[in-house]
KOLKE-905338 format. One line per 2 residues: their letters; for each residue y, x, z of N, C-alpha, C. Coordinates in Angstrom, 3 decimals. Last residue first. Example, Ala and Ser with C-alpha at 12.3 -4.5 7.8 and 13.67 -1.06 7.14 Angstrom:
2
sa) -2.250 12.850 7.080 -1.060 13.670 7.140 0.030 12.900 7.870  -5.690 13.190 7.800 -4.500 12.300 7.800 -3.300 13.200 7.800
***
This chain:
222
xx) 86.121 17.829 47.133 87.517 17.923 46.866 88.254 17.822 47.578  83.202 20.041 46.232 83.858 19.324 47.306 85.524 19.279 46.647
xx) 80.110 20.167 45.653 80.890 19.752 44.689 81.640 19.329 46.144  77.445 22.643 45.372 78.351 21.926 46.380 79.592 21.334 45.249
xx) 74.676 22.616 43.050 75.690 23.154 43.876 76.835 22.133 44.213  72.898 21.108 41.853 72.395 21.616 43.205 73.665 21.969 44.023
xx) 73.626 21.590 38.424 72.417 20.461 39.331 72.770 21.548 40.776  76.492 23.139 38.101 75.690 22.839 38.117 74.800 22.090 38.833
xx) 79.556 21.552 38.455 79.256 22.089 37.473 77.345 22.445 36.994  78.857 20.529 41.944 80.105 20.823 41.023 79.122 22.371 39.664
xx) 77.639 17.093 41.771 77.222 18.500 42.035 78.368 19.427 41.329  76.895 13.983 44.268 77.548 14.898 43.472 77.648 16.766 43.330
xx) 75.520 13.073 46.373 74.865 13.201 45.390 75.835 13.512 44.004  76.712 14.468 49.010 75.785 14.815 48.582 75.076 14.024 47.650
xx) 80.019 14.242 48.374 79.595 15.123 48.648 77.934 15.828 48.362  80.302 11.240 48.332 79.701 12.113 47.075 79.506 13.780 47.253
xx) 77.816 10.012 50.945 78.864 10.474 50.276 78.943 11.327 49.258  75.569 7.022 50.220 75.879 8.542 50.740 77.525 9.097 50.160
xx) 76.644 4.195 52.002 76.461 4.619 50.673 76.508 6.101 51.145  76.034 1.083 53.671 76.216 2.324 53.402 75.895 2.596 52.441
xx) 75.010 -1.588 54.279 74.025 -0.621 54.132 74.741 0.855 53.794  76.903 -4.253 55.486 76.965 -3.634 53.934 76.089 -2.007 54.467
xx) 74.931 -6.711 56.890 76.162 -5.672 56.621 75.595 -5.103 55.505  74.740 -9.979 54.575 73.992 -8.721 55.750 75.338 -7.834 55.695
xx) 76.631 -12.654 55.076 76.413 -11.527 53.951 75.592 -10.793 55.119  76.419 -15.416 57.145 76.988 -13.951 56.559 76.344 -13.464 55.725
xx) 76.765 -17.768 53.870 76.933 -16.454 54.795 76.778 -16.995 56.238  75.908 -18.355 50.745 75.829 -18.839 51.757 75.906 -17.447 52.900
xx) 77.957 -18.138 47.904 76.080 -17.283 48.508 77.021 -18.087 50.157  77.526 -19.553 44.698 78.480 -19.032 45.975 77.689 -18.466 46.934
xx) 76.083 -17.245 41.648 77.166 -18.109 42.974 77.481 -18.335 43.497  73.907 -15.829 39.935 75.470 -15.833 40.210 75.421 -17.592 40.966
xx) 71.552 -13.592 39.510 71.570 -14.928 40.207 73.005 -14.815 40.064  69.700 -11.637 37.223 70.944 -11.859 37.728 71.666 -13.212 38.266
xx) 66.724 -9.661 36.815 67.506 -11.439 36.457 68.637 -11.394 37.225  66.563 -7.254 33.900 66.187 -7.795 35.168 66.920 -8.906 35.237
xx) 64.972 -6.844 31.030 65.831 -5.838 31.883 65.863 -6.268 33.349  63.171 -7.523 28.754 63.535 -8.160 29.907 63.862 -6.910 31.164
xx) 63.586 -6.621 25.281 62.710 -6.338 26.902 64.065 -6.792 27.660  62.211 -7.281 22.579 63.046 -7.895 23.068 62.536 -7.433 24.657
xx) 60.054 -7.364 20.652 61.355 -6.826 20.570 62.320 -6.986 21.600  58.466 -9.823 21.355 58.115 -8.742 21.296 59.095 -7.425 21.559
xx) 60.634 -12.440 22.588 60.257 -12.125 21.743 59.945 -10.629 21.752  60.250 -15.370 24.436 60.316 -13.874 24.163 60.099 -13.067 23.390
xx) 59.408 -17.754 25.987 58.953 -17.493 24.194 60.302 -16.538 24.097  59.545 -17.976 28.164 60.809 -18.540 27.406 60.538 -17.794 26.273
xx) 56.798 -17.618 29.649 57.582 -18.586 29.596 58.886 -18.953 29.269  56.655 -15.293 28.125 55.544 -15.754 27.788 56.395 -17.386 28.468
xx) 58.699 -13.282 29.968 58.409 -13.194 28.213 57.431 -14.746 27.791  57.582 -13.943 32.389 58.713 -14.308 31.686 59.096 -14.084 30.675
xx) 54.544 -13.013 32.466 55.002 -13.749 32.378 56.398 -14.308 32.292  55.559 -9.897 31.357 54.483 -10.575 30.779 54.683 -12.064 31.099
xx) 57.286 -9.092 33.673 57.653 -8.703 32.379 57.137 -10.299 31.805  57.636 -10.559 37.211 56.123 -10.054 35.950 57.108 -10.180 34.838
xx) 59.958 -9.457 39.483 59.615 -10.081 38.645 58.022 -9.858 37.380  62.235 -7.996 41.212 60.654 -8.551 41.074 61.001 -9.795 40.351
xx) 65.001 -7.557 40.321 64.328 -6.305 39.601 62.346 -6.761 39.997  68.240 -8.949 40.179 66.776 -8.903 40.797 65.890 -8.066 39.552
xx) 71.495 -9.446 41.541 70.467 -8.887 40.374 68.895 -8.479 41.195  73.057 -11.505 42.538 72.508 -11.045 43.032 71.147 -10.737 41.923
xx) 76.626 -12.708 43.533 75.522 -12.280 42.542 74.030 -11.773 43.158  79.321 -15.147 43.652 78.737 -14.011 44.375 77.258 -13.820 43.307
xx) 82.704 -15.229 42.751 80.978 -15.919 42.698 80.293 -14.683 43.055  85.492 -14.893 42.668 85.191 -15.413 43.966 83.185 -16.090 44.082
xx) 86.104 -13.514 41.023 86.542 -14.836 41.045 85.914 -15.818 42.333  85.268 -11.000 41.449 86.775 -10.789 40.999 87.086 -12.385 40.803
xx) 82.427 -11.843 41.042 83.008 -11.122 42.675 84.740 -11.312 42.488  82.415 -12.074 38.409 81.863 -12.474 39.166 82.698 -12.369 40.273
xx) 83.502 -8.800 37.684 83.968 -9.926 37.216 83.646 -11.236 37.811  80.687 -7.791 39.084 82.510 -7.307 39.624 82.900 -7.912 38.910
xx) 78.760 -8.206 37.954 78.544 -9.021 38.709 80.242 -8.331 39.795  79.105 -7.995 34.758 79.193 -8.551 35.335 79.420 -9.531 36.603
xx) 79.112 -4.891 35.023 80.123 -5.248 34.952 80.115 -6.797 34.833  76.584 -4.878 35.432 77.215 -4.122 36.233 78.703 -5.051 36.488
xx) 75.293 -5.943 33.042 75.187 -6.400 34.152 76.282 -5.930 35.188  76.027 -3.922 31.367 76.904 -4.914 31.179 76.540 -5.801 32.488
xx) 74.750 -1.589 32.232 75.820 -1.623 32.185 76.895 -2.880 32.118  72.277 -2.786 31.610 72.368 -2.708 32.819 73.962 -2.472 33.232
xx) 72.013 -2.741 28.737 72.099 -4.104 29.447 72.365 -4.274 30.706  72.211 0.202 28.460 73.238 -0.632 28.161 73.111 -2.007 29.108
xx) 69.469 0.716 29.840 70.579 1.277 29.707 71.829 0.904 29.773  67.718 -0.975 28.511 67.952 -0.908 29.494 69.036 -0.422 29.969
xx) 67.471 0.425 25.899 68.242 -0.940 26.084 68.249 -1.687 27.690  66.535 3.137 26.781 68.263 2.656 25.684 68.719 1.405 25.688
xx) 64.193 2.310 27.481 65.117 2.928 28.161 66.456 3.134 27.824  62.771 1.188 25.190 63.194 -0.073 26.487 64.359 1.162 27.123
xx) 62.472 3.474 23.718 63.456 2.722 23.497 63.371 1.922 24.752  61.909 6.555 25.871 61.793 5.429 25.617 62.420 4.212 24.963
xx) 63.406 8.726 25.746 62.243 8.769 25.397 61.415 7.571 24.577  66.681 9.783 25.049 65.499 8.662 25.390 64.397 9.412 25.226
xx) 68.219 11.397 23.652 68.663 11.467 24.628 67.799 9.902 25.842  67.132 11.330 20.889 67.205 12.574 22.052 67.667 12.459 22.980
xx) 65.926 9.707 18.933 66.158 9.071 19.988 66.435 10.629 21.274  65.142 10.290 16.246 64.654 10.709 16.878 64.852 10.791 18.006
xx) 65.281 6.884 14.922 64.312 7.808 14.820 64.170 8.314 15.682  67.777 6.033 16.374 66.747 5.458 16.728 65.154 6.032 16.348
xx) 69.579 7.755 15.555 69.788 7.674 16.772 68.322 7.054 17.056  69.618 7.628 12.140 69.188 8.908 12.995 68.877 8.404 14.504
xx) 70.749 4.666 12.234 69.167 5.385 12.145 68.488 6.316 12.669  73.218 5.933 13.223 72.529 4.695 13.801 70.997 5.013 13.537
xx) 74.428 7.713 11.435 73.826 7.984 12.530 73.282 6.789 13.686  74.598 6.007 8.609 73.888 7.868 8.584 73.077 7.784 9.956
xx) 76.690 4.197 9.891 75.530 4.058 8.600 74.527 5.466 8.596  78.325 5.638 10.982 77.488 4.651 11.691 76.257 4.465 10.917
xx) 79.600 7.080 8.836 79.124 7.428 9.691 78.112 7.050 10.719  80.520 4.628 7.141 79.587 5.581 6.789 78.838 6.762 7.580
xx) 82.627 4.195 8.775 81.348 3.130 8.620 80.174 3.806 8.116  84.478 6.352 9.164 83.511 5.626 10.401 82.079 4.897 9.877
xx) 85.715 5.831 6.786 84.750 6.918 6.814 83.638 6.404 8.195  86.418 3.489 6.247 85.154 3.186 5.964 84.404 4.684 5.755
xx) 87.691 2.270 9.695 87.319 2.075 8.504 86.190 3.037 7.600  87.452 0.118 12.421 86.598 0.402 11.786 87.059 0.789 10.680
xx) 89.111 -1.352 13.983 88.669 -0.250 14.443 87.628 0.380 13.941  90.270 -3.795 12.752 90.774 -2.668 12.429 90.443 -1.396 13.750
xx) 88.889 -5.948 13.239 89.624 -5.632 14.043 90.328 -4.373 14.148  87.481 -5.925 10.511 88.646 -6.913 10.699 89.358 -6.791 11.616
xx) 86.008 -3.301 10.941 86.906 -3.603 10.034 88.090 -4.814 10.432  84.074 -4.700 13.122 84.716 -3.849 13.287 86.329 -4.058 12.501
xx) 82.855 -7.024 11.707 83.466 -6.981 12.762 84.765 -5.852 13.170  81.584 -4.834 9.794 82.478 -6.212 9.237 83.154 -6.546 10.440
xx) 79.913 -3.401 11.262 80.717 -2.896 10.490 82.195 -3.767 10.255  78.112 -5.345 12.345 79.384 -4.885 13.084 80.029 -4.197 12.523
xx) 77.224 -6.403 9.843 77.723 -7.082 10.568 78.189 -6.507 11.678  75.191 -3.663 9.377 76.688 -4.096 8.702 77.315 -5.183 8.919
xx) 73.808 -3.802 11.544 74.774 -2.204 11.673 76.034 -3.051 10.774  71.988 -5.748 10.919 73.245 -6.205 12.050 74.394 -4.879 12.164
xx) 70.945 -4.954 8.755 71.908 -6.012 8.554 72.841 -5.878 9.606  69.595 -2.528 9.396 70.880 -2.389 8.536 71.502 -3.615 8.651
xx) 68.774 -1.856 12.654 68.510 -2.659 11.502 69.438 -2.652 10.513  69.465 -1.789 15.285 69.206 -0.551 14.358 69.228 -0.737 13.203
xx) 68.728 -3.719 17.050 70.226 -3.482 16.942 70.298 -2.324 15.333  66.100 -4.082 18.025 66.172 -4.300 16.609 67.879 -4.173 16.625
xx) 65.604 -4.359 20.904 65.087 -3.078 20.498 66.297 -2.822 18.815  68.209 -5.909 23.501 67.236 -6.316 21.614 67.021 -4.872 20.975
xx) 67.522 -6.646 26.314 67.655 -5.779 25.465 66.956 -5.757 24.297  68.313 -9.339 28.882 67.415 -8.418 28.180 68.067 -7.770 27.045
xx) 68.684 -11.441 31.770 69.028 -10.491 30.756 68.119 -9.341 30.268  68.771 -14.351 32.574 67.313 -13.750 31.752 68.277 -12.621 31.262
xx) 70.613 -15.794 34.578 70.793 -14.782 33.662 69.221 -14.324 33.590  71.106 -18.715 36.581 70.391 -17.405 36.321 70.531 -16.981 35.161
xx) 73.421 -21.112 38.888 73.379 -20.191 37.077 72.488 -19.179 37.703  73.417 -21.713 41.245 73.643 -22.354 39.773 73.283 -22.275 38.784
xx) 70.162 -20.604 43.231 71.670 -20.465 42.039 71.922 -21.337 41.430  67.980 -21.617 44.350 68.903 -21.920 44.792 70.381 -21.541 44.156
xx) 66.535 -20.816 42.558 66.754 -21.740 42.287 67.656 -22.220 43.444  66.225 -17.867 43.114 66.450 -18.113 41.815 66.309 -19.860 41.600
xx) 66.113 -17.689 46.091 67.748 -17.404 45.241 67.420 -17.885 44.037  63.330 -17.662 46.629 64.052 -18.904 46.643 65.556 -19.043 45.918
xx) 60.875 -16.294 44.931 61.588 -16.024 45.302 62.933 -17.066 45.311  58.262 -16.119 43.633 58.863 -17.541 44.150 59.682 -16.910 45.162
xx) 58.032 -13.855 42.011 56.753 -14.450 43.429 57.643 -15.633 44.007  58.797 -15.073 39.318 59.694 -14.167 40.535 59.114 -13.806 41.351
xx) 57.548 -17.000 38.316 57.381 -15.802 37.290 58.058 -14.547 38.152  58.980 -19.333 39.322 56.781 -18.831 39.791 57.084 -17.433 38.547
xx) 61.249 -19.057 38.616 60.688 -18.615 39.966 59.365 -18.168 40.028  60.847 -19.797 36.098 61.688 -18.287 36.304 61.237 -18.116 37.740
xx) 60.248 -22.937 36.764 59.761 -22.186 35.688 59.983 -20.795 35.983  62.908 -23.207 38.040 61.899 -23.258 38.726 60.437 -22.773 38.000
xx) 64.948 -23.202 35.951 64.356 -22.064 37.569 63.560 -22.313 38.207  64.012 -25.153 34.355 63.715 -24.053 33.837 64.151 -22.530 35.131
xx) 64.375 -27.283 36.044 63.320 -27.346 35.304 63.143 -25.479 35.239  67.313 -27.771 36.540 65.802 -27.100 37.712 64.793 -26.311 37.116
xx) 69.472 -25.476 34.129 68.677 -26.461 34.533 67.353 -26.408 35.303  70.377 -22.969 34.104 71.208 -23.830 34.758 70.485 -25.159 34.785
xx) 70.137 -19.694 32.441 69.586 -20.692 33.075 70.269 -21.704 33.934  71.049 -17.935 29.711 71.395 -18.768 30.927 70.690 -20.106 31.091
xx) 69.861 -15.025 28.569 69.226 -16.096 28.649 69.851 -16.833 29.844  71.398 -12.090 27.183 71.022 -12.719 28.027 70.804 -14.668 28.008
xx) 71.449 -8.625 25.973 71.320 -10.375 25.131 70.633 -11.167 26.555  72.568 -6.050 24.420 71.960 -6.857 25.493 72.439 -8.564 25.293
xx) 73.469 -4.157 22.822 72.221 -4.676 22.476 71.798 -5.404 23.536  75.895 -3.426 21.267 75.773 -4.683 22.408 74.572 -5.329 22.111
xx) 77.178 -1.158 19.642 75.895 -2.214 18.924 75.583 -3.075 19.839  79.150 0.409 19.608 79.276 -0.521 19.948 77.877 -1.651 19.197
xx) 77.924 2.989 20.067 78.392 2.663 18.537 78.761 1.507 18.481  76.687 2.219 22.823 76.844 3.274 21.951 76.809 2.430 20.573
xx) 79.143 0.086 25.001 77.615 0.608 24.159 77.757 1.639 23.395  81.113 -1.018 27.927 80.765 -0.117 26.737 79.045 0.137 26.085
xx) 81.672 -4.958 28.581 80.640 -3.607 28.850 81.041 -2.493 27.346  82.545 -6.892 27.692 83.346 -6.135 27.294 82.538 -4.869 27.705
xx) 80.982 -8.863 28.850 80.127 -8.259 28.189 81.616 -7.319 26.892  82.594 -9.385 30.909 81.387 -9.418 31.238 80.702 -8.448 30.268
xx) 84.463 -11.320 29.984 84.687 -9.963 30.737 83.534 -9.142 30.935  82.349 -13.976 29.170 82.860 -12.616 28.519 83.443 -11.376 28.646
xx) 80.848 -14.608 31.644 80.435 -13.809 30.488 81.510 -13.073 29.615  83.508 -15.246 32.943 82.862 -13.948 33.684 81.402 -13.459 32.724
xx) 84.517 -17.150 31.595 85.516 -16.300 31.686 84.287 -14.844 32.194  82.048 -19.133 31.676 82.617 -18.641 29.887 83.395 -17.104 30.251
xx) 82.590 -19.788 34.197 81.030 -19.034 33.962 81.085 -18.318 32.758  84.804 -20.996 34.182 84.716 -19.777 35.166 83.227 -18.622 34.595
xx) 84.479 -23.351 32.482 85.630 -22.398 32.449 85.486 -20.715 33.244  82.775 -24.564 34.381 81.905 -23.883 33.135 82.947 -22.397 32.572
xx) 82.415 -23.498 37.611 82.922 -24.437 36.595 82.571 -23.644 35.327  78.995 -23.602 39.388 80.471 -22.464 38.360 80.732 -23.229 37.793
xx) 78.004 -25.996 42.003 78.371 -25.511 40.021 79.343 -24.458 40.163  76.641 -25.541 44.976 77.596 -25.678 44.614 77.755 -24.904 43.201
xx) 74.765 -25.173 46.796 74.508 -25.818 45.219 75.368 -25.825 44.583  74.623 -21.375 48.356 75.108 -22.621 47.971 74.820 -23.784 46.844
xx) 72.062 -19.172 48.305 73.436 -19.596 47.329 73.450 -21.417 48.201  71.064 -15.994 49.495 70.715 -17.253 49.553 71.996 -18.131 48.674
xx) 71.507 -13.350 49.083 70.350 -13.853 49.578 69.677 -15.150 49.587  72.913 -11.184 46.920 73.328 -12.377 47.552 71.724 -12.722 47.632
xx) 74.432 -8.028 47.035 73.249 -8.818 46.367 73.473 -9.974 47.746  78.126 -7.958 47.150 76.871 -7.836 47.889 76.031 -8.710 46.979
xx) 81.305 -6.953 47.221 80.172 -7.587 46.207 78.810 -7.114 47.171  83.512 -5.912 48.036 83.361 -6.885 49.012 82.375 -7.210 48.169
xx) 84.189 -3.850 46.345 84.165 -3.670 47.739 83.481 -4.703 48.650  84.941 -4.923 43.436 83.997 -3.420 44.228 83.184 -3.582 45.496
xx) 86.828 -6.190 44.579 86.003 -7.110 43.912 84.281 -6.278 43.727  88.419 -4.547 45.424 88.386 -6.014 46.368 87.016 -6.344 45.878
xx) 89.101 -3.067 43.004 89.116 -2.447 44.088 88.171 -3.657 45.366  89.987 -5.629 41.269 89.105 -4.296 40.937 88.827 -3.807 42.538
xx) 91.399 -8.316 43.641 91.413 -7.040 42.401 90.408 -6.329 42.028  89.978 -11.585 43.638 89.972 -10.225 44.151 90.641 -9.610 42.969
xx) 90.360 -14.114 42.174 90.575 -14.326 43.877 91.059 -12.771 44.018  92.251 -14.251 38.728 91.185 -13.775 39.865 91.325 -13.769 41.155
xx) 93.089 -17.078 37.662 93.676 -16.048 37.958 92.451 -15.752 39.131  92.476 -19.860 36.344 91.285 -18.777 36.184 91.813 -17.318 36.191
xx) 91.981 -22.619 38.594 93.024 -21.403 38.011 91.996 -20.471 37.825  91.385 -25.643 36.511 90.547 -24.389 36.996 91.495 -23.389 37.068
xx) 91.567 -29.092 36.756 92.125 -28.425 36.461 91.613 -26.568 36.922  89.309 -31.615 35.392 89.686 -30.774 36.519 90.317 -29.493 35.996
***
């Protein structure tokens, strides 16, 4: 079968018309489509480019239905095609993988070797005294959430609908896909066709009031 993998929506379209999805269709992501919206997908930005998010695709019953009793049995996660286990690898910090993106880097010539030595110095530093965290899960949360983001508008930009989920037990979905310590479970991300209507769309405040010009509190108007 032949797949056009020119997008239904633009940026703007694909923004606009994305809704958490309630219920899905059975209907498969061609695989072509599911390959195209991971990898747009995980063009996400990171710090120092270390792409510490690492996701788990689900596509067989067996194993959503496994992910459900770990959901309160929440029905989207097996009524999707595809579920996303996405999570955040604490261990990005590590010298091997710093110098396997080094090497990456380099070959794509966005790396040379004052940079590298730089990465080399401040990667560590970053994870010692972590100033702009408290928490590591909160750095890899962070990122993984970013790339989610930009998942589910790549998604939407082909016409699959999404729907990121935040109930869930940590403990048991770590424990039913042998998880690893290191490794935190950010939240689950349903992708496909979603059965309608869509609810209305809930509004958004204006940036008027959760934007601030220059300092926390004050009026930001354009």
């Amino acid at each position: 079968m032949t797949v056009d993998l020119q997008p239904t929506f633009g940026l703007k379209d694909s923004i606009e018309r994305r809704r958490a999805a309630r219920a899905f269709r059975p209907d498969a992501i061609p695989d072509v489509i599911l390959a195209e919206i991971l990898r747009l997908g995980m063009r996400s930005p990171s710090g120092y480019n270390l792409q510490p998010w690492r996701f788990i695709v689900l596509r067989e019953p067996d194993s959503k239905e496994k992910l459900k009793a770990c959901a309160f049995n929440q029905p989207q996660i097996t009524q999707a095609p595809v579920v996303l286990i996405c999570c955040g690898d604490r261990t990005v910090g590590r010298s091997d993988y710093v110098e396997a993106l080094i090497k990456m880097g380099m070959e794509q010539g966005a790396i040379n070797d004052a940079y590298a030595d730089v990465m080399r110095q401040q990667i560590p530093a970053l994870f010692e005294n972590h100033p702009s965290f408290e928490a590591i899960e909160a750095w890899t949360n962070r990122h993984t959430m970013l790339a989610v983001a930009h998942l589910m508008i790549v998604a939407k930009s082909f016409g699959v609908d999404s729907c990121p989920m935040e109930g869930f037990s940590t403990a048991q979905v770590k424990e039913a896909f042998k998880i690893p310590d290191s490794i935190d479970v950010c939240c689950l991300l349903c992708l496909g066709y979603a059965t309608e209507p869509f609810k209305k769309f809930g509004g958004r405040f204006s940036y008027e009031q959760v934007c601030f010009a220059e300092t926390y509190g004050h009026t930001f108007l354009l």
